[in-house]
N, C-alpha and C positions, 0 to 999 in steps of 0.2 A: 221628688216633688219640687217646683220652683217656688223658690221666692215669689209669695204673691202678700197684697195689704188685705186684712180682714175686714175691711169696712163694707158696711151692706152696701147693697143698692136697692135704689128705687124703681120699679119697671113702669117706664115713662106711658104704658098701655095697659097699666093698671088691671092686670091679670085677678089679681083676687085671691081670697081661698076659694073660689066657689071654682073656679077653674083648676088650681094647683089639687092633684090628686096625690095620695100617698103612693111609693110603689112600699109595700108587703109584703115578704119572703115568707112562702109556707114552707117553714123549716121541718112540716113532716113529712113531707113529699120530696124530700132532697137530701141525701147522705154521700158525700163526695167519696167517701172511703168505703162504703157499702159497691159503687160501684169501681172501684180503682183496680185497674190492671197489674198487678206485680209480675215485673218479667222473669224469664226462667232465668235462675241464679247460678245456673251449672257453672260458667266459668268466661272469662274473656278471652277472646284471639288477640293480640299483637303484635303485629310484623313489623322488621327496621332493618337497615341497612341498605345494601343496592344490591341487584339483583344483575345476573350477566348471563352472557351467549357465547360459545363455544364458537370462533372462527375456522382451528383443527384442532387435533387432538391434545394441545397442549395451551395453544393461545386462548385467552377469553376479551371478550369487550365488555367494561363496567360504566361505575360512575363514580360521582364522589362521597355518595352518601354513605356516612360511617353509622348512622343507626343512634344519633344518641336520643334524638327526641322519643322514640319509640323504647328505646330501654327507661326511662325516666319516666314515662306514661304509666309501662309493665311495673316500675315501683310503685309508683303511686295507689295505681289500684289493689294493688297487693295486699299495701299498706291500709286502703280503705275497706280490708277482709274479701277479698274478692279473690277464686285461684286464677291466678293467669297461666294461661302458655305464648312462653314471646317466641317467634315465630323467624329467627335471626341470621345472620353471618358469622362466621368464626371471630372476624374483625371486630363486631359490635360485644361479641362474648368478654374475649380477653380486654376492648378497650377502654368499655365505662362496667362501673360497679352493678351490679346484679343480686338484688336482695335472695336468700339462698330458699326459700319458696317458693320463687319463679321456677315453670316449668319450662325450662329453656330447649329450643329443638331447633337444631342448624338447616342449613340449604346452602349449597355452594352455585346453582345456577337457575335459569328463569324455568326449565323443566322441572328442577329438581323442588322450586318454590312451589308452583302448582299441584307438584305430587305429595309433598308432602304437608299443603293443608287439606287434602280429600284427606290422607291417612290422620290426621287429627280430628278430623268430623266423623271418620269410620267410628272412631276407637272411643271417643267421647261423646258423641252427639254436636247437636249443635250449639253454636253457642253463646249466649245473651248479647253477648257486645262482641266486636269486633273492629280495629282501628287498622285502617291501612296503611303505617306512615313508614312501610317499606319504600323504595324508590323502583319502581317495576319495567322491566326494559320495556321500549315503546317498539322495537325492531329489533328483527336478528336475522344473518346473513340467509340466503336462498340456499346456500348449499356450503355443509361443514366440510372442508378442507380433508381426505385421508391422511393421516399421518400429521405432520410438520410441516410449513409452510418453510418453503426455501427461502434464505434472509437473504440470496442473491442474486434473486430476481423479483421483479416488478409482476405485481399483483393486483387485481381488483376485485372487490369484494361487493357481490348487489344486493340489500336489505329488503326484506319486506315488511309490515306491518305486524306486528304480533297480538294475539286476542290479547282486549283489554282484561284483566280475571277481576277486577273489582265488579266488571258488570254483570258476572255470575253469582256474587255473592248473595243479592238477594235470591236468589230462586236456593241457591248452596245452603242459605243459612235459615233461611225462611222467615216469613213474615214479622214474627215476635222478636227477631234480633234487631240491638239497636248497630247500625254502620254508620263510621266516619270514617270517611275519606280524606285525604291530603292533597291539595295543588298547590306544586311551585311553581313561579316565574322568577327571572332572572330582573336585573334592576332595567334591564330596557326596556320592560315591559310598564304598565300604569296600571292603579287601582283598579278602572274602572272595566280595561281588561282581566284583570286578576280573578274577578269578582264575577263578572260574568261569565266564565269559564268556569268556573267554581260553581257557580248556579246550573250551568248544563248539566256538571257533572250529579249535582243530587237528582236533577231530572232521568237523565239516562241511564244511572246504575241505580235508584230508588234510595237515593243515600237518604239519612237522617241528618248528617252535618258534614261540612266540609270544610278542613281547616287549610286557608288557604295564607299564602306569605311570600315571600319576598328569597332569593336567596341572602340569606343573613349577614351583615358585613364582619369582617373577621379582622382583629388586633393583627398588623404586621408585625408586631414581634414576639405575640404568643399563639399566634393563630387561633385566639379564644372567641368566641362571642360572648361578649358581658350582657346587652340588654337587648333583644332583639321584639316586633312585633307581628302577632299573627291577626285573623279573622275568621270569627267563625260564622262561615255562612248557613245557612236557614235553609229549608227548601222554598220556603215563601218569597225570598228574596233579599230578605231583613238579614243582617248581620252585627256580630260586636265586635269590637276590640279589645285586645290583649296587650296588655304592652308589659314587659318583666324579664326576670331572667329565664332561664329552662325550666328552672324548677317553679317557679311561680306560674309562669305559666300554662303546666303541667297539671298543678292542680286545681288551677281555675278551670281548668276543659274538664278533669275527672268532674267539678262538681257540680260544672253544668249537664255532663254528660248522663250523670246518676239522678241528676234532679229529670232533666229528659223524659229519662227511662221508663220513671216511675210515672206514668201519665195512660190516661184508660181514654183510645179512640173508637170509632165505630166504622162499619162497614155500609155502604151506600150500595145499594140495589132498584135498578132504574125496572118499575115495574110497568113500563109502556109510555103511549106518548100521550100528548094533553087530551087528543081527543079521548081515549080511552078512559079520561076521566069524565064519566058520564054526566050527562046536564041534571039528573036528578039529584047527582052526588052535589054539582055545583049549587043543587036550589037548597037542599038540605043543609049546608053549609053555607050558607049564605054568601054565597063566592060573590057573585054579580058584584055587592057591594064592595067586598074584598078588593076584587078586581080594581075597582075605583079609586079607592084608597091609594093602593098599591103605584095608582099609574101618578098621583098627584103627589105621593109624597117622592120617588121617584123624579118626576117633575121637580120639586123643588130643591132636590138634590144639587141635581145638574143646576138648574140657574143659580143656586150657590157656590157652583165649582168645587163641590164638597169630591163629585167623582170625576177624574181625569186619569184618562191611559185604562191602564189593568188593575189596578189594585180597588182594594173598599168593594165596598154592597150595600144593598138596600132589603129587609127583609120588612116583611107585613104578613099577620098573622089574622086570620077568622075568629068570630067572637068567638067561636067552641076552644077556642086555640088549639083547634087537633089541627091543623093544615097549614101551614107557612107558604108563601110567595117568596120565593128567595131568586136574587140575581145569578146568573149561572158563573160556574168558575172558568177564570181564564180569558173573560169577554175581552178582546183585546181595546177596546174603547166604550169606555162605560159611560161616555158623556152622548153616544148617541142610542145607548141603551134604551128598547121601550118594554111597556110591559107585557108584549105578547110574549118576548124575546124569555121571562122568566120561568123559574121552574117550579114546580106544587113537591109540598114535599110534606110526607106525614111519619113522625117521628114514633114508632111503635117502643115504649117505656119497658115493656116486658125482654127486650131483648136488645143487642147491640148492632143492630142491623137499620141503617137508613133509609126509608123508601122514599122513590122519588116518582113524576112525572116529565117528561122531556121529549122534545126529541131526540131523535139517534144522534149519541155522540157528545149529545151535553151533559152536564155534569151539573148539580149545585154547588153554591160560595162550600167551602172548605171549612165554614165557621157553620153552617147547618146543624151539626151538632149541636153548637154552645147554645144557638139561640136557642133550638128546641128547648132545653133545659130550661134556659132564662125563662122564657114564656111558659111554660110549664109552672114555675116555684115563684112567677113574681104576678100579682095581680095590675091589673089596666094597662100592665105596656100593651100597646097593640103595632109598634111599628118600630124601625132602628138604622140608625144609617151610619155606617163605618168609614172612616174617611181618614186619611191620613196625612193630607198636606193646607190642613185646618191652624185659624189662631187659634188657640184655646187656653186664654192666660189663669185660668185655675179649673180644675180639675182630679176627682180622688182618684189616685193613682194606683194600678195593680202592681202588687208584694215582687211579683217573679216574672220573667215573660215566658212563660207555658207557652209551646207550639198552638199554632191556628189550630182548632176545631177539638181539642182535646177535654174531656171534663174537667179536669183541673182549670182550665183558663176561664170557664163556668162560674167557678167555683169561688173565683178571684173577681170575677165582675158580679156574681151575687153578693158577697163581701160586701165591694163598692156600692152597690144600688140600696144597701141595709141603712149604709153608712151615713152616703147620700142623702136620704130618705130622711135621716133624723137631723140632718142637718137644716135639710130646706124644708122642715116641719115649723122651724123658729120662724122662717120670710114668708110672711102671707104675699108678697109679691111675687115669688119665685114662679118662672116660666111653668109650665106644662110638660116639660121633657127635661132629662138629666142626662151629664157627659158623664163619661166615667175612661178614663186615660191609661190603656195599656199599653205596658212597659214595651217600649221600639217597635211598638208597631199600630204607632195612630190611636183615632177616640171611635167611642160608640157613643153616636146623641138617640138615649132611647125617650120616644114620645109616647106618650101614657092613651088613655082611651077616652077622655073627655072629648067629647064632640064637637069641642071649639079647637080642639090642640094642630092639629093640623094647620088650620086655618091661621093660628096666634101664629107659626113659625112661619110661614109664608108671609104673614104679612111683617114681621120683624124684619126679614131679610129686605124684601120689598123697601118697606122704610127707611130703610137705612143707606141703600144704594140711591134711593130718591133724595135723602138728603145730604148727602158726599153730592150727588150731580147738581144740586141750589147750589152747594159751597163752591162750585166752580164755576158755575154763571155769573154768584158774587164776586170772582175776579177776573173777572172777562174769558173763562175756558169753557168748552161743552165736553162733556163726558163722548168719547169715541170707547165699544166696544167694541171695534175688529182689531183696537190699539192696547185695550186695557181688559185685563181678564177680574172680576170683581169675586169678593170674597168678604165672607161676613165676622167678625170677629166677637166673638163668645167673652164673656167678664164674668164674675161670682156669680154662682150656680145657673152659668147657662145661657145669661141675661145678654142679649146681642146688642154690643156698645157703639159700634162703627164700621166701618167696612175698610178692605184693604185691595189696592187698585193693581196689580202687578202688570209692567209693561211686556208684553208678549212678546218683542224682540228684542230690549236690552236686558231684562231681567231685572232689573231695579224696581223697589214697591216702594208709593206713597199710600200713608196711614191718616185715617181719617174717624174720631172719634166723638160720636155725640155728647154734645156740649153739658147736654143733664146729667154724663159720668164724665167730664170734664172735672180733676179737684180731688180725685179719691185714691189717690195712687195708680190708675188705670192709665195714667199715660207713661210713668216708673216703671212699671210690668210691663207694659208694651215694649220699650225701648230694650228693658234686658231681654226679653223674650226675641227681639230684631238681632240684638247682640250675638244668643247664642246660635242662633239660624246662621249668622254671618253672611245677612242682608242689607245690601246697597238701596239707602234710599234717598227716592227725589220728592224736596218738598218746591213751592213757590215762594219765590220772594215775599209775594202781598199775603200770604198766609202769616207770616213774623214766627215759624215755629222754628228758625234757623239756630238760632241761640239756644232754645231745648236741648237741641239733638247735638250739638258743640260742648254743653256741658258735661254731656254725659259721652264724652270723650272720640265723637263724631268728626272726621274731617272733612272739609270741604274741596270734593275733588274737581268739579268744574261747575263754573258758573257760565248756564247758557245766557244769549242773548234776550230769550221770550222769557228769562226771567226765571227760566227752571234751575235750582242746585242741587247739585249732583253729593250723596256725603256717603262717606265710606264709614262702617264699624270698626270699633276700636279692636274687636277681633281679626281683621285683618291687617293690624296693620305690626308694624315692627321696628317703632321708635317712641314706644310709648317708654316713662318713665315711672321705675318700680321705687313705690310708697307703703311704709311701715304704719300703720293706725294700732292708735292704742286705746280701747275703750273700758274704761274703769270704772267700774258699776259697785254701787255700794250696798251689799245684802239687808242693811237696814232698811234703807231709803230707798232701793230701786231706783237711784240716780244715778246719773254720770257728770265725769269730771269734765266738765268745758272750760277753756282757755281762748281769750281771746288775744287774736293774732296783733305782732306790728307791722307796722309797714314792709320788712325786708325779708318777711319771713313766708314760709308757704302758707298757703289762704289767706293773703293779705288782707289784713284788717276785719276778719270774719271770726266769728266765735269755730272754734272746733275741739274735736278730741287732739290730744298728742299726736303730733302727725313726721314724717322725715323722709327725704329720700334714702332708699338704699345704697351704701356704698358698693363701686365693685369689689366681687368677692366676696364680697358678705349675703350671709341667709337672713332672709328676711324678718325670722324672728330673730337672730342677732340684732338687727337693726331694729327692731321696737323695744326691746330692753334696753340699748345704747338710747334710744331716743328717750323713753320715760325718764333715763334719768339726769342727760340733758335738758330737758325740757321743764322739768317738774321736780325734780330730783326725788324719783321716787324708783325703789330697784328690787326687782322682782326676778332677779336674773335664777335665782335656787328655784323658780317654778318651772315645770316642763309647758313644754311647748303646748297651747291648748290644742283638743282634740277640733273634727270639721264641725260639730256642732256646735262649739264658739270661737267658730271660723267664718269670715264670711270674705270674698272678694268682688270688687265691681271695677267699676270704670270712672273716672269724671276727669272734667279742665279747667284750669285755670284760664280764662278768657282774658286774651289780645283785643285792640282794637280791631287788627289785622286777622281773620280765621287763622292764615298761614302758622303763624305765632303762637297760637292758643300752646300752653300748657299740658298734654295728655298724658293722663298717669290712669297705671294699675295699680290701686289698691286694694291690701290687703289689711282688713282688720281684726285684730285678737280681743275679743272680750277677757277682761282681768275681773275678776271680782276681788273686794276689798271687805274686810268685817266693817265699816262706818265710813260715813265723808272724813277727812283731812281736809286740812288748809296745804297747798303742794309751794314748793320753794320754785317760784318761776323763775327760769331766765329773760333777763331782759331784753337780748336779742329776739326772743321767740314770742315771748305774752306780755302783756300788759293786767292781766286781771283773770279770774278765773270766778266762775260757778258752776255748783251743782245742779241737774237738770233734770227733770224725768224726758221719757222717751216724746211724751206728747208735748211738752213743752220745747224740747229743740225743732222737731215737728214744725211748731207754731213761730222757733223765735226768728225776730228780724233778723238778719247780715251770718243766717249761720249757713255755714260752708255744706253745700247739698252732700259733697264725701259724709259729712258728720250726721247729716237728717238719714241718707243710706244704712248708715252704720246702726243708727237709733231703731229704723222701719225693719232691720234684720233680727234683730235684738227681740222686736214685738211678733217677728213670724215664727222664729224661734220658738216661743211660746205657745204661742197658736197651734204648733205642726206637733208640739206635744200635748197640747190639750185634746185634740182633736183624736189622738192614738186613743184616748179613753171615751169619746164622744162627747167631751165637755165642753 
């Protein structure tokens, strides 16, 4: 969940409660575990090491793979009560340790690999999981040499392609088994290749996940890898990062892989095409309107830029909520999507089977499932639109990221819309529609059934782009859209605060925020939300938001002529300077320790917490201990290191006359708590004077160093993100 300020807002359209509807979960209509698929438990496959081809009767051609990530998988699961059989080389046997429950079974070649997982599927059945992180020849010679290849004479050897056997798995192991696959590349390869090759391959072999990486760089003098990083690709396209050692990362795949597993999806059965959905069915169901709906909310999609390329959808549901309009899967441009192009789909409850309408060859969105559900157990949604390369600076965030269309992912956005629900019960302002933010893979804005909601979002967005294009007429600019792609930006519960302009061929966005959530922390959230994107952005001079975006640790990388500047994020950049914060909070008071600065010291002349740069070589909680008691003379060095939850880091500068000059530091700060205020023993190099503060009064005060107001506004989300786990 990010760092966002709890301060309400005001919805400058004056929505109402007459407009704001409750969304309802009828919790007897919905049992996530009533319906949960448990997969067959019989046992896992894991194969490792490298697999070879027989040149003649004595020569073989390999590889390098010694099999260890695969025997260290086969532990782990072992370990998590699960029987394995690892599936190995002699080499991987005798080289890494082998918990003695492992059912270990050799293969010395690419024939003998093939043969001997059919006689493992003979003898056992098939089996729930299966990980391929054997290394599997891609070729072997056209013809095996008889005998021995004479070493004294000159030879040549013609290869051909060898069946890939991962691509048999699915049909081998069938349906209910979970497969993971493995792709390496070598380091001259890039990401973005890695990843897309990695994405074919769950395409082509029907994989579940694909663990893809890098070959791992290795210690010249122990040949070891200490920390290496993988990816686990998605079939959706979405992936995560790993980064640890073998064993760490070993068990983060078991426990994504188990969590996976455990996920109940459905079957889709295309029962003809739209016309065969007959006109009487259409009257009966009130489609017509549907229809309408469907094409406007749609509509407003796209001029949001909410849908761009392949990913996201738009679903719209009939009052009966028996029939959905769902966008089809795979549409390769969703921004020229219309609504003839979508599909009817009617979710039968009684059974795990998805009926649809299409034509030949289309499919529905992949989340078809979820929403059926959704619409099913929540009262007055009537429409939803999925998007993934949205502002959306607060938003309740789902627990786990459960695969696209699964009940469980359901489950976790019913959760949210309960949560939601009780939350934007307190703002009689609150929009008409609710976000709800799943985990790495974009938000869902579901709009409820009031009969003005539709219309409120249209015209929000509308609004908003009409006043960004004044603001730039105010400086002599005209808004060009074949130059600038627009986008709307969402604030507390939903509320669209300003829009976001992104240049279509440099890639750099200018941020533009209306001035009646100007002052709320909405322009803070913005910037770290800019930060963590590690987006380039261009403001104008005559706008004066230069210094903003400078403070909070922005460089100025080119100053056009027409007056454009160019500022890069403190995320990319790599000459910032690492700072120790020390915020000392008093359990009586709920105060903190402030010191104000002198001239020579860091945050010159500015009230702050204890603050230092880090030495090199030193951790940086070394350096806030060293600093407290320099600074204050106060020593807390016998406490451990506090936990992420009173942890926080950010960004900010000390400001030059000169941009070039500014001061840019990462900051990291440790909340300390104390039993009472102290008077602290300052140095007179460092303070001149100190007070105790609460969080809204540094907030407010004159000359205090924004690092310290950061440190304060974290402090108060802190509390919030735990209030809110109870609903309070």
């Amino acid at each position: 969940m990010k760092n966002l300020s709890p301060k309400p807002l005001t919805d400058r359209r004056n929505i109402g409660k007459s407009l704001r509807r409750s969304f309802l979960i009828e919790q007897e209509h919905y049992n996530p575990e009533r319906t949960r698929m448990t997969p067959n438990s019989s046992y896992a496959l894991v194969t490792a090491g490298g697999t070879s081809v027989y040149l003649d009767r004595v020569r073989k051609l390999t590889n390098d793979s010694k099999g260890a990530f695969g025997s260290v998988i086969a532990n782990v699961l072992y370990e998590r009560g699960i029987e394995v059989v690892l599936l190995c080389t002699e080499q991987t046997k005798y080289k890494y340790p082998i918990l003695r429950g492992v059912t270990v079974v050799l293969y010395d070649s690419y024939d003998d690999y093939v043969r001997k997982i059919e006689e493992i599927v003979a003898q056992r059945g098939k089996p729930s999981f299966a990980f391929s992180s054997a290394a599997v020849s891609d070729a072997g010679p056209n013809v095996v040499a008889e005998g021995k290849l004479s070493s004294k004479e000159a030879y040549s050897v013609r290869f051909n392609p060898l069946p890939k056997v991962i691509q048999s798995w699915r049909e081998q192991f069938g349906r209910a088994c979970y497969l993971v696959g493995y792709k390496l590349h070598d380091t001259s390869s890039n990401l973005d290749k890695l990843l897309a090759d990695a994405k074919e391959q769950n395409r082509t072999a029907s994989m579940n996940l694909t663990v893809a990486n890098f070959k791992p760089w290795q210690s010249p003098s122990t040949g070891r890898v200490h920390k290496r990083t993988v990816y686990l690709v998605k079939p959706d396209g979405g992936y995560l990062t790993l980064t640890g050692t073998l064993s760490e990362i070993s068990n983060q795949l078991v426990t994504f892989v188990l969590r996976q597993a455990q996920t109940h999806w459905t079957t889709s059965q295309r029962m003809g095409s739209i016309q065969m959905f007959t006109t009487e069915t259409l009257k009966n169901r009130t489609m017509d309107e549907t229809l309408k709906l469907a094409e406007n909310v749609l509509e407003v999609a796209q001029e949001a830029n909410l849908l761009n390329g392949s990913p996201g959808n738009v679903v719209v549901s009939d009052e009966a909520r028996k029939y959905l309009l769902v966008t089809p899967r795979a549409f390769p441009h969703k921004e020229t999507l219309r609504v003839r192009d979508m599909v009817v789909v009617d979710r039968d409850f009684n059974s795990d089977v998805l009926r649809y309408w299409s034509e030949e060859g289309v499919k529905p969105s992949i989340d078809s499932h979820v929403y059926a559900l959704v619409f099913r157990n929540v009262r007055n949604i009537r429409a939803a639109i999925h998007f993934h390369e949205g502002w959306v600076l607060d938003a309740w965030q789902t627990r786990h990221d459960y695969p696209c269309g699964t009940t469980e992912e359901a489950s976790m956005i019913l959760e949210g819309l309960a949560r939601t629900s009780i939350r934007h019960a307190r703002e009689a302002t609150s929009p008409p529609w609710v976000i709800i933010e799943l985990v790495r893979h974009g938000y869902i804005l579901f709009l409820n059934d009031h009969p003005y909601a539709y219309d409120t979002l249209r015209n929000a967005v509308a609004d908003n782009y009409e006043q960004y294009a004044l603001h730039l007429m105010d400086i002599g600019k005209v808004l060009d859209l074949n130059t600038f792609r627009l986008m709307p930006i969402f604030g507390q519960h939903g509320t669209i605060i300003g829009t976001v302009a992104q240049h279509r061929e440099e890639g750099w966005c200018s941020f533009y925020i209306d001035p009646m959530y100007r002052g709320r922390r909405n322009g803070t959230d913005l910037v770290r939300f800019i930060n963590e994107r590690g987006i380039t952005v261009g403001v104008h001079a005559d706008c004066n938001i230069e210094l903003f975006y400078r403070s909070y640790g922005f460089k100025v990388r080119e100053r056009r002529e027409d007056g454009l500047i160019i500022l890069d994020p403190p995320a990319l950049a790599n000459d910032l300077v690492d700072v120790a914060m020390v915020s000392i909070r008093s359990a009586q008071t709920g105060k903190f320790l402030q010191i104000a600065r002198t001239e020579t010291s860091i945050f010159t002349k500015q009230w702050s917490n204890p603050a230092g740069v880090v030495n090199e070589g030193e951790s940086v909680w070394d350096a806030a201990v060293r600093i407290a008691i320099d600074q204050i003379g106060f020593d807390f060095n016998h406490l451990p290191e506090p936990d992420e939850q009173h942890r926080s880091n950010f960004f900010c500068s000390d400001l030059a006359d000169d941009a070039q000059n500014d001061r840019r530091m990462r900051i990291t700060a440790y909340q300390v708590d104390v039993h009472d205020e102290f008077a602290p023993f300052l140095d007179p190099d460092h303070a001149r004077d100190f007070n105790w503060r609460s969080a809204i009064e540094i907030r407010s005060v004159r000359g205090a160093a924004e690092s310290t107001r950061e440190a304060a506004r974290l402090h108060e989300e802190t509390i919030r993100l735990e209030l809110r786990k109870y609903d309070l």
